[in-house]
N, CA, C and O atoms as a GROMACS GRO file, in nm:
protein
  332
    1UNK      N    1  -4.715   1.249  -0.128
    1UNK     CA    2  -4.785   1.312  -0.019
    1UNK      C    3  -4.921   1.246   0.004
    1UNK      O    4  -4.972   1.276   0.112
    2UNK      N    5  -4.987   1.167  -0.070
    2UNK     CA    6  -5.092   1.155  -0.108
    2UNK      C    7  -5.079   0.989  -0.040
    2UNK      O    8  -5.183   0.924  -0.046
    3UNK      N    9  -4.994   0.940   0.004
    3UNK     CA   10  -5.021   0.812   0.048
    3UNK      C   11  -4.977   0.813   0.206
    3UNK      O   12  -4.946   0.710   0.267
    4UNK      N   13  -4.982   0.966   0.271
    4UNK     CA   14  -4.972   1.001   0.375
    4UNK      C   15  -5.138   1.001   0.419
    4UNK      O   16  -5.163   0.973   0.536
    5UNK      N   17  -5.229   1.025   0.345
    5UNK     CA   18  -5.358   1.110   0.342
    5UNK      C   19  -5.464   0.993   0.372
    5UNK      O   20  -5.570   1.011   0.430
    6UNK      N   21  -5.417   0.868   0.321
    6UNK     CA   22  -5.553   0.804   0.358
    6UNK      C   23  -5.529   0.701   0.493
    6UNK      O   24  -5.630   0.666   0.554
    7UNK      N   25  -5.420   0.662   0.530
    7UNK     CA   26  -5.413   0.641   0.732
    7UNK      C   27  -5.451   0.772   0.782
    7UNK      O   28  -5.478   0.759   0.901
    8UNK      N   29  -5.462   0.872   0.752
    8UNK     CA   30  -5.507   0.972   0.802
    8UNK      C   31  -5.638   0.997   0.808
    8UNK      O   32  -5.712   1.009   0.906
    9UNK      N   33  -5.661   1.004   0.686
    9UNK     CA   34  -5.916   0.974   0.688
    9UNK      C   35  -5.935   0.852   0.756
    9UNK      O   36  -6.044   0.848   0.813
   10UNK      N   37  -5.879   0.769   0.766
   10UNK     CA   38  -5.932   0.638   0.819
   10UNK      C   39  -5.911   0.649   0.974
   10UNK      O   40  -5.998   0.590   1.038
   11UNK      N   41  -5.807   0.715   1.054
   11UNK     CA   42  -5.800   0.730   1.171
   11UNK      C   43  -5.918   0.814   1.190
   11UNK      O   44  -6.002   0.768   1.268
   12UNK      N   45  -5.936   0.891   1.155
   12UNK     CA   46  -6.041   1.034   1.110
   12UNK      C   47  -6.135   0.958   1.126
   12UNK      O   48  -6.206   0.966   1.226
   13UNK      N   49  -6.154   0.866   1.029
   13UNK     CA   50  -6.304   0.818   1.037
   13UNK      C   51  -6.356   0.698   1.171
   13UNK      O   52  -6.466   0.677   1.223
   14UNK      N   53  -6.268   0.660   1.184
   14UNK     CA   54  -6.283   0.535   1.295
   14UNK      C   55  -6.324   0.602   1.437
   14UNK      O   56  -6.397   0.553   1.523
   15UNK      N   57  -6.248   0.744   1.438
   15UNK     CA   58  -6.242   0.836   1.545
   15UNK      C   59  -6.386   0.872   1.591
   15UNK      O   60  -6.432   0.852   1.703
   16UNK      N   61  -6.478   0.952   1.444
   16UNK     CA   62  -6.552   1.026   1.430
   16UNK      C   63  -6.663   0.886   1.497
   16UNK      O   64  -6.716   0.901   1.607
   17UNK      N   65  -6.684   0.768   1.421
   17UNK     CA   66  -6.747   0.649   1.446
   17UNK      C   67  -6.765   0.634   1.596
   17UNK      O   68  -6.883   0.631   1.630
   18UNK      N   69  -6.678   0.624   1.691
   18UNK     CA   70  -6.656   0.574   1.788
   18UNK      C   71  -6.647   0.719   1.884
   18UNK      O   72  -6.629   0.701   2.005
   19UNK      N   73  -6.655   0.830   1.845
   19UNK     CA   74  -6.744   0.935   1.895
   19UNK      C   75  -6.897   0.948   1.887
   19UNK      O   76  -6.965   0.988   1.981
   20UNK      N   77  -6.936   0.919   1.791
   20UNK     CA   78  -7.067   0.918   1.737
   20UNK      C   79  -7.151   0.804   1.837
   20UNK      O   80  -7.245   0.836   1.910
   21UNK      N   81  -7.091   0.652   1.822
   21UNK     CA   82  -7.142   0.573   1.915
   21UNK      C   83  -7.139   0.585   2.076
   21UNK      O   84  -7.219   0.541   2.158
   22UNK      N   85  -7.016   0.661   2.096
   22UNK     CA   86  -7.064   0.700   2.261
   22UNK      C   87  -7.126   0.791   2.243
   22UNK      O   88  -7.208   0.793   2.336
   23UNK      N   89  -7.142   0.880   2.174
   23UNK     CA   90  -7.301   0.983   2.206
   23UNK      C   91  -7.475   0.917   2.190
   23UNK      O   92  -7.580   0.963   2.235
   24UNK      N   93  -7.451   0.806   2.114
   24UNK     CA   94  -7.590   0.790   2.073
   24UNK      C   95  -7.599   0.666   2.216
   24UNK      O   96  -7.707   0.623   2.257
   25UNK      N   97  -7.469   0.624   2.274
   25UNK     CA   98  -7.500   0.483   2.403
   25UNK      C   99  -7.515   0.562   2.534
   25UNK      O  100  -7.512   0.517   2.648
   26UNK      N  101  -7.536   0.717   2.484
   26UNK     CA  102  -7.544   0.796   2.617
   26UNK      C  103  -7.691   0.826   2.671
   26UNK      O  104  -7.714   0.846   2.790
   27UNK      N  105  -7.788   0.827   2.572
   27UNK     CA  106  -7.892   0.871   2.540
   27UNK      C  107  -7.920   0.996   2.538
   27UNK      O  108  -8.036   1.039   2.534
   28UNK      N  109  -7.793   1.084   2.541
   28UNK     CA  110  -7.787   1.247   2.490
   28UNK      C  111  -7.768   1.307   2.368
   28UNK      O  112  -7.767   1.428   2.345
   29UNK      N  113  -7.754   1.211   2.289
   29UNK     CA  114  -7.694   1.234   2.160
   29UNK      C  115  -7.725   1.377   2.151
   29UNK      O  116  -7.627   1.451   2.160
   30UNK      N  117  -7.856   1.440   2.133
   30UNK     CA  118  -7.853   1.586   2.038
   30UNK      C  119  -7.770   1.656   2.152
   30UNK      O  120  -7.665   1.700   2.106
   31UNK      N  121  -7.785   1.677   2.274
   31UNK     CA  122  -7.719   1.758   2.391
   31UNK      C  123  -7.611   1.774   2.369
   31UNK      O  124  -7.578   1.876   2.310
   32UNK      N  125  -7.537   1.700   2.400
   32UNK     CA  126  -7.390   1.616   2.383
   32UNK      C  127  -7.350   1.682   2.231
   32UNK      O  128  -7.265   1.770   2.221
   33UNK      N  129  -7.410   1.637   2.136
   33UNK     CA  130  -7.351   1.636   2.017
   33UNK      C  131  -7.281   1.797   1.992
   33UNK      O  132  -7.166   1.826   1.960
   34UNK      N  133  -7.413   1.894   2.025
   34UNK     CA  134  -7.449   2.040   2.000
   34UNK      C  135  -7.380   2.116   2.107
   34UNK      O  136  -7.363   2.237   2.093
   35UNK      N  137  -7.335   2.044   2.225
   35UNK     CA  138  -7.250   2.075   2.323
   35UNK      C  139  -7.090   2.117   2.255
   35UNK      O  140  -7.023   2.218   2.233
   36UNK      N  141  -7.083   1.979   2.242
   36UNK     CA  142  -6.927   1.911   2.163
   36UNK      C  143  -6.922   2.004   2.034
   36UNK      O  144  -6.834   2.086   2.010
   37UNK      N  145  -7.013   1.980   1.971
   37UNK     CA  146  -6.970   2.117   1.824
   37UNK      C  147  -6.976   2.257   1.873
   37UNK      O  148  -6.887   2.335   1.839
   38UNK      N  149  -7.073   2.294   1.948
   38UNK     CA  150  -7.014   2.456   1.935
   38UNK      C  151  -6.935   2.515   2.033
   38UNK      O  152  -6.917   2.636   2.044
   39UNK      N  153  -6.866   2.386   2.136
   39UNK     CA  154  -6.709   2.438   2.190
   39UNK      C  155  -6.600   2.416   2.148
   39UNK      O  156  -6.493   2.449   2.200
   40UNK      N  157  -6.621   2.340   2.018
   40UNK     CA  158  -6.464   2.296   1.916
   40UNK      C  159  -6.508   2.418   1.797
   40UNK      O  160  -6.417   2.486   1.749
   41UNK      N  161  -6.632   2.437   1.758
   41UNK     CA  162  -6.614   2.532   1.632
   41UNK      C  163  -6.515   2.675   1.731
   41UNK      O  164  -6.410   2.732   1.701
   42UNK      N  165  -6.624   2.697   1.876
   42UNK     CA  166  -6.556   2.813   1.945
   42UNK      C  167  -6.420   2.832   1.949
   42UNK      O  168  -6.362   2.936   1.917
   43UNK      N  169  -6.362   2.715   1.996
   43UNK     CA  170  -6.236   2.740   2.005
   43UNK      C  171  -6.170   2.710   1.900
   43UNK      O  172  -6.058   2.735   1.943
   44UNK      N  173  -6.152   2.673   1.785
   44UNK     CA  174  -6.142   2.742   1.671
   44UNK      C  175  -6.139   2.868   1.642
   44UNK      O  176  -6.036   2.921   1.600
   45UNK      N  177  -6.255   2.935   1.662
   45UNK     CA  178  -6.233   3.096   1.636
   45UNK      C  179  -6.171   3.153   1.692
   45UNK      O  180  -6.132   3.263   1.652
   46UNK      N  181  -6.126   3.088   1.844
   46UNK     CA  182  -6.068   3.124   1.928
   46UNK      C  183  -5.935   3.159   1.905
   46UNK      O  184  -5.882   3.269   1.912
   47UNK      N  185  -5.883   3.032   1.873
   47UNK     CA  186  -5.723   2.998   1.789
   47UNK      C  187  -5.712   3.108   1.674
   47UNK      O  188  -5.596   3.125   1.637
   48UNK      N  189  -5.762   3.150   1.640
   48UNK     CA  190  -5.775   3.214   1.505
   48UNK      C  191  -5.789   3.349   1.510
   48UNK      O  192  -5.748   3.431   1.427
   49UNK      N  193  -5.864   3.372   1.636
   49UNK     CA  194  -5.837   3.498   1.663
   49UNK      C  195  -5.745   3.539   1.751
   49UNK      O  196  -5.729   3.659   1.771
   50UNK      N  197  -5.684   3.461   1.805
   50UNK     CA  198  -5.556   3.458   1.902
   50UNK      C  199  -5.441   3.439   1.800
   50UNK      O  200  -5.333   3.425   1.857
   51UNK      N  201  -5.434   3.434   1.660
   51UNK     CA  202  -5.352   3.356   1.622
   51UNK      C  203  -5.248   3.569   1.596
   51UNK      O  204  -5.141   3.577   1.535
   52UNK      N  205  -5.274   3.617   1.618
   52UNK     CA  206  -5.221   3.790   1.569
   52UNK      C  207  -5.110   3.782   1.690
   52UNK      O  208  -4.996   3.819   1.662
   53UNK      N  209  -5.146   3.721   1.863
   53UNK     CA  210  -5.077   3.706   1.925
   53UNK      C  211  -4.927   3.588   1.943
   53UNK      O  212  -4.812   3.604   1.985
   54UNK      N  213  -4.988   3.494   1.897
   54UNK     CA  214  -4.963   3.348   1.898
   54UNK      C  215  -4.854   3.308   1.764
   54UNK      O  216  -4.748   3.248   1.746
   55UNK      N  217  -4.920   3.356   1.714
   55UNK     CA  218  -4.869   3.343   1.545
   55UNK      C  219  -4.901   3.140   1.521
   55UNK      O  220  -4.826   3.056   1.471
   56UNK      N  221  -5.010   3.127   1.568
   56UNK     CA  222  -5.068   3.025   1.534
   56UNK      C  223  -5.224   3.038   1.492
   56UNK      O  224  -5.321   3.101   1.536
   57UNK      N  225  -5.199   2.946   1.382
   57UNK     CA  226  -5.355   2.989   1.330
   57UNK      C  227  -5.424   2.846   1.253
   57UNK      O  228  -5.341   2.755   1.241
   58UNK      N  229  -5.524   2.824   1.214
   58UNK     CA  230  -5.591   2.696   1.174
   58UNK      C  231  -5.659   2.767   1.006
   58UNK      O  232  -5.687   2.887   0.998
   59UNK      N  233  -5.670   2.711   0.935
   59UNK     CA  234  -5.727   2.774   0.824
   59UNK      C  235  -5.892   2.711   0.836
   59UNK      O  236  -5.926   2.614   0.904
   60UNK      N  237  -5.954   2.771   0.775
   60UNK     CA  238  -6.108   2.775   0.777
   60UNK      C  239  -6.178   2.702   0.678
   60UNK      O  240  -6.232   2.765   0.587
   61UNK      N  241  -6.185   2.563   0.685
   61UNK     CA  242  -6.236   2.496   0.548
   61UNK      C  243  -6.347   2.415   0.602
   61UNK      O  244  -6.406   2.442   0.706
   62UNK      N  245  -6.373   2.308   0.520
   62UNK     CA  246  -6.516   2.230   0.566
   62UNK      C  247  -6.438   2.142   0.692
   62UNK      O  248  -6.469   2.125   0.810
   63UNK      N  249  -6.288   2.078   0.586
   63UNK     CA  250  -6.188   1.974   0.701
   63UNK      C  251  -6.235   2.013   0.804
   63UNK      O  252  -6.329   1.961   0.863
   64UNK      N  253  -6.132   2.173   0.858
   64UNK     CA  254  -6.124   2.193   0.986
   64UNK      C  255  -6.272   2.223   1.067
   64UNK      O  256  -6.287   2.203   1.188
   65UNK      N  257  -6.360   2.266   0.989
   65UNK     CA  258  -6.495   2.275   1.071
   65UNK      C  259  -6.547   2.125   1.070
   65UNK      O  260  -6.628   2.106   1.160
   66UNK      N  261  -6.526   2.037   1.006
   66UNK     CA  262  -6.601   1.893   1.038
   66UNK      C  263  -6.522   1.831   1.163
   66UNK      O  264  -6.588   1.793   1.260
   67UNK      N  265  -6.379   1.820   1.162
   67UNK     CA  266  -6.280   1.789   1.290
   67UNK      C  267  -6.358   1.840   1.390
   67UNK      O  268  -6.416   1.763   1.466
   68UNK      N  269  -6.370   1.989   1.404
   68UNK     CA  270  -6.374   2.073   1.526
   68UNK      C  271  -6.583   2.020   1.597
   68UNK      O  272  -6.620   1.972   1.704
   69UNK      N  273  -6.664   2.062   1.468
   69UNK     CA  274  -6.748   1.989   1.529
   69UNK      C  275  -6.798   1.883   1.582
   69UNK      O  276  -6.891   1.879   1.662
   70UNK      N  277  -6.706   1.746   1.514
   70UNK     CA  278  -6.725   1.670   1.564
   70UNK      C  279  -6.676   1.574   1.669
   70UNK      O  280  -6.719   1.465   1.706
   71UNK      N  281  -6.568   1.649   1.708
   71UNK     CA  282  -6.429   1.581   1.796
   71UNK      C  283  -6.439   1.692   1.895
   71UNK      O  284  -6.360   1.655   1.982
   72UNK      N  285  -6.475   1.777   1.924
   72UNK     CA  286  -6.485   1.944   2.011
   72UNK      C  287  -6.354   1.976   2.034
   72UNK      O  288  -6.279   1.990   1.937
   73UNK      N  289  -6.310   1.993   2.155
   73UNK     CA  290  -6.182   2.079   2.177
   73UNK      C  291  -6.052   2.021   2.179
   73UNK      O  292  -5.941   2.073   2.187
   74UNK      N  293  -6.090   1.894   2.170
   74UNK     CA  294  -5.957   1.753   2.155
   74UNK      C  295  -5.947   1.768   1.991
   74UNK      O  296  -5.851   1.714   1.936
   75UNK      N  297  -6.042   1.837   1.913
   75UNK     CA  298  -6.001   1.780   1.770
   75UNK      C  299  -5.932   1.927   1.717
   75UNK      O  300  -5.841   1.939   1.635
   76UNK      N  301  -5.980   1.997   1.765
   76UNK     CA  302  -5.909   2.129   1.775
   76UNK      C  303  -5.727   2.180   1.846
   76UNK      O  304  -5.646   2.264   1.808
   77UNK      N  305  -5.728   2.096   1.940
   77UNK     CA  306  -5.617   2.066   1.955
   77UNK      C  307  -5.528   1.918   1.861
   77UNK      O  308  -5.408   1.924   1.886
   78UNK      N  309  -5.539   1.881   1.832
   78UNK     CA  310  -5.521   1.789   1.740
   78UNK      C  311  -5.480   1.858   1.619
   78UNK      O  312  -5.367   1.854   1.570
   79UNK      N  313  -5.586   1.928   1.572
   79UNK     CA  314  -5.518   2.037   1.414
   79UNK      C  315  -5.424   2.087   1.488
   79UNK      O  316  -5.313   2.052   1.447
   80UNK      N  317  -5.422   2.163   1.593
   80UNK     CA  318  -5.324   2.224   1.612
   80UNK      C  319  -5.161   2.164   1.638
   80UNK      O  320  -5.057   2.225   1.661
   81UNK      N  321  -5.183   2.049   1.628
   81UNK     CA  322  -5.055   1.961   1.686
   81UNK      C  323  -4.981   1.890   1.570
   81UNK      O  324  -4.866   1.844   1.562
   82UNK      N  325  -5.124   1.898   1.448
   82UNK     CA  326  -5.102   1.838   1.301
   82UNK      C  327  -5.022   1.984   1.224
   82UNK      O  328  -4.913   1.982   1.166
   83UNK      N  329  -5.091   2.076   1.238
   83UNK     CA  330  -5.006   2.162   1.154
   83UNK      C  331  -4.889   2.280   1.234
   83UNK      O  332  -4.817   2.352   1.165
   0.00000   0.00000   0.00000
């Protein structure tokens, strides 16, 4: 299972990189950034609290809060497509 896991951080990370650099070539970085995290943490809670209807749900760890803040509602959909 475990040699599934690291093409996986490395997409992860290349992702996060090349998010990071279009925020800082925007000259919005903090805007943007603080934008992008607290509508992926939101919808997260969102999923999660929808999940009683849905019977879909995301579990609550650092992973899924580092994805969600830093990727916003594309990385949130993304967990959701991963699990």
């Amino acid at each position: 299972m475990t040699h599934n896991l690291y093409p996986m951080i490395f997409a992860l990370s290349v992702g996060a990189l090349a998010v990071i650099t279009a925020l800082i070539k925007s000259g919005h970085f903090i805007r943007y950034f603080l934008l992008s995290s607290i509508s992926g943490i939101g919808s997260l809670f969102a999923v999660n609290l929808l999940s009683s209807l849905t019977g879909v749900s995301i579990a609550l760890n650092y992973i899924t809060l580092g994805v969600s803040s830093v990727f916003g509602i594309s990385g949130v959909i993304g967990l959701l497509l991963m699990f």
